[in-house]
PAZAPA-4460 file (N, C-alpha, C; in steps of 0.05 Angstrom, whole numbers, plus 32768, in hexadecimal, padded with zeros to 4 digits):
% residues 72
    n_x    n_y    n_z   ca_x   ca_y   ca_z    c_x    c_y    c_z   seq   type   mol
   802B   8117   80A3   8019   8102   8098   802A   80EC   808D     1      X     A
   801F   80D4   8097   802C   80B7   8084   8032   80B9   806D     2      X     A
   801E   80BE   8063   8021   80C4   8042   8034   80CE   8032     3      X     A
   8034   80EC   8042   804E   80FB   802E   806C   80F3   803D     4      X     A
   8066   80EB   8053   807E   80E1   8053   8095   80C4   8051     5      X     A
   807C   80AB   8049   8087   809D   803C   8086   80A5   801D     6      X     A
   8075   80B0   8017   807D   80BB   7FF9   809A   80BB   7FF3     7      X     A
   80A4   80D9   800A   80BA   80E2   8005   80C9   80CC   8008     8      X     A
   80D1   80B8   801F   80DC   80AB   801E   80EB   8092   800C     9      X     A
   80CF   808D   7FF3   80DB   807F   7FE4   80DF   808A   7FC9    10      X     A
   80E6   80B0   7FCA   80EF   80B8   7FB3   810B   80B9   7FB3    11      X     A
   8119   80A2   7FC5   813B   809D   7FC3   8147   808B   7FB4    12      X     A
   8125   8078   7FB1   8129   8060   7F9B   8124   806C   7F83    13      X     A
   811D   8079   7F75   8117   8081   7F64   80FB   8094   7F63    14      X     A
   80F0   8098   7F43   80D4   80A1   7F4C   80C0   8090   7F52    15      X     A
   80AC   809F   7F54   8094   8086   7F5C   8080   80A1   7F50    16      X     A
   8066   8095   7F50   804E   8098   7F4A   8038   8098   7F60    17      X     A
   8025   80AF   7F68   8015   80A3   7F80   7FF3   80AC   7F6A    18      X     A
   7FE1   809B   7F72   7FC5   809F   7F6B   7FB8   8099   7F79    19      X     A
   7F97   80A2   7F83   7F83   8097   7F93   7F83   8087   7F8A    20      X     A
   7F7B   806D   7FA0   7F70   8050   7F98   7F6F   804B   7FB3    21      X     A
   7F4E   803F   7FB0   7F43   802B   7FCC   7F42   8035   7FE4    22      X     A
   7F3C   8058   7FDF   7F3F   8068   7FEF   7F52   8072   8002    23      X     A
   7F6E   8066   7FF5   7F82   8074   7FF5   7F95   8081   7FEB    24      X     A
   7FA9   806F   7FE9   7FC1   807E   7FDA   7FDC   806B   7FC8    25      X     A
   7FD9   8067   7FB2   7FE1   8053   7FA7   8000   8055   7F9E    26      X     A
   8017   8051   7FA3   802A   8055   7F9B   8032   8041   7F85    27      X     A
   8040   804C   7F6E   8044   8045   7F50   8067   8042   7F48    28      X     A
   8070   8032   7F3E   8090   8033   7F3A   808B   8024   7F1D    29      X     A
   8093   8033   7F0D   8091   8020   7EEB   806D   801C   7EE9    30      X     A
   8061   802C   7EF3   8047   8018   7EEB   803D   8006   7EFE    31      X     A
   8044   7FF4   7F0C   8045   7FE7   7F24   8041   7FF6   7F3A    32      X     A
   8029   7FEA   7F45   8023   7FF2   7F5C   802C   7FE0   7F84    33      X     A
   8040   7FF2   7F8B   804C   7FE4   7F9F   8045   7FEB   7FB8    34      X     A
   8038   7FFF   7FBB   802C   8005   7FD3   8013   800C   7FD5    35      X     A
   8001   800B   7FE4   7FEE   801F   7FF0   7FF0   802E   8009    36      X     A
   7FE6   8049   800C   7FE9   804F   8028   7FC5   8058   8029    37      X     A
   7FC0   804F   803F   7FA7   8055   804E   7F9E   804F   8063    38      X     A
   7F90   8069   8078   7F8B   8069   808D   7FA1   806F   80A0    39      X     A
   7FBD   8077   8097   7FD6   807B   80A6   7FE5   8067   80A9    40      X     A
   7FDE   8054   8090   7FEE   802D   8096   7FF6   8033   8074    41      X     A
   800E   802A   807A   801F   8028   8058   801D   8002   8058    42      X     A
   8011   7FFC   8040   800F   7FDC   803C   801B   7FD3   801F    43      X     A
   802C   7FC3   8021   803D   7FBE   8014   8031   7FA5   8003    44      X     A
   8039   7FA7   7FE5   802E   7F90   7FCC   803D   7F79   7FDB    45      X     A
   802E   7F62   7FDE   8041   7F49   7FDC   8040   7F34   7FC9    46      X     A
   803E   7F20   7FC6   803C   7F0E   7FAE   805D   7EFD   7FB2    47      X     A
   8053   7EDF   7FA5   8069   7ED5   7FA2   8072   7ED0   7FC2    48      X     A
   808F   7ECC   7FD0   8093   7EC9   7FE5   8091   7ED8   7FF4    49      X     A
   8087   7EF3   7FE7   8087   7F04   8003   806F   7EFF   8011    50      X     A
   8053   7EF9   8008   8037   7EFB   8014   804C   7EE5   8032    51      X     A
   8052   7EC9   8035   8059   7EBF   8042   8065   7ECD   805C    52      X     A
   8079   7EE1   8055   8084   7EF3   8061   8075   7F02   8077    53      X     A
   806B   7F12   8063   8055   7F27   8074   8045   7F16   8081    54      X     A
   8036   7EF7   807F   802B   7EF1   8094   803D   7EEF   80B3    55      X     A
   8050   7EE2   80AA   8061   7EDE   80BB   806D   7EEC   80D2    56      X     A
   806C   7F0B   80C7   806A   7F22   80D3   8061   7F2B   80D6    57      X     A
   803A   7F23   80DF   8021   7F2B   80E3   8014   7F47   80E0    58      X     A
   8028   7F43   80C1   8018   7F5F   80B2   7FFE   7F62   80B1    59      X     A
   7FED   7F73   80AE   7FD1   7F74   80A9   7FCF   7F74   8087    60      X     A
   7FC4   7F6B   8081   7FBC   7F67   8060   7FA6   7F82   805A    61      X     A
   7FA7   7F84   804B   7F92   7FA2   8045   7F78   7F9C   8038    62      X     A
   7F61   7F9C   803B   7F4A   7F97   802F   7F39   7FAC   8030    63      X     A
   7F33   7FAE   8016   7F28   7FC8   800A   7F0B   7FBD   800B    64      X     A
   7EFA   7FCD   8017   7EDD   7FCE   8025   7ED3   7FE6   801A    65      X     A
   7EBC   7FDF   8004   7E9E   7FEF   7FFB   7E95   800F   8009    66      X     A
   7E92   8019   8009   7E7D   802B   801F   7E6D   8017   8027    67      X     A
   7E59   8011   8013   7E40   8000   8013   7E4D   7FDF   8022    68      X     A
   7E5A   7FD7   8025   7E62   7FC2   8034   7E6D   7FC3   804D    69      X     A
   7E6A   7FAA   8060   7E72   7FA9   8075   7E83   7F95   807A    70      X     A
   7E9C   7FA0   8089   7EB5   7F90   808D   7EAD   7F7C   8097    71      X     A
   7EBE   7F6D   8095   7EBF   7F57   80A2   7ED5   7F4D   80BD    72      X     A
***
């Protein structure tokens, strides 16, 4: 599974923290939340110069959708 194994993967940087969120899986470093993983896609926080980045590299952006709502 994705999950546990980027988990593992970024217990070389140090620890991290994982909690449900947005019906996935939220990864935590200091409090800060730098990842989500959901649906088998790990999505990475951007802000600052990176959002530019990840477009650039026609990341998919993650948008967290209701039950009760319909995507768009």
């Amino acid at each position: 599974m994705i999950e546990q194994s980027f988990y593992d993967y970024t217990t070389q940087f140090g620890e991290s923290q994982k909690r449900s969120m947005f019906g996935g899986t939220g990864l935590f470093k200091e409090g800060a939340m730098y990842a989500l993983i959901s649906n088998d896609k790990v999505f990475i926080r951007g802000g600052k110069g990176l959002d530019a980045q990840f477009h650039e590299l026609q990341c998919e952006k993650f948008r967290h959708v209701k039950n009760n709502q319909r995507r768009r």
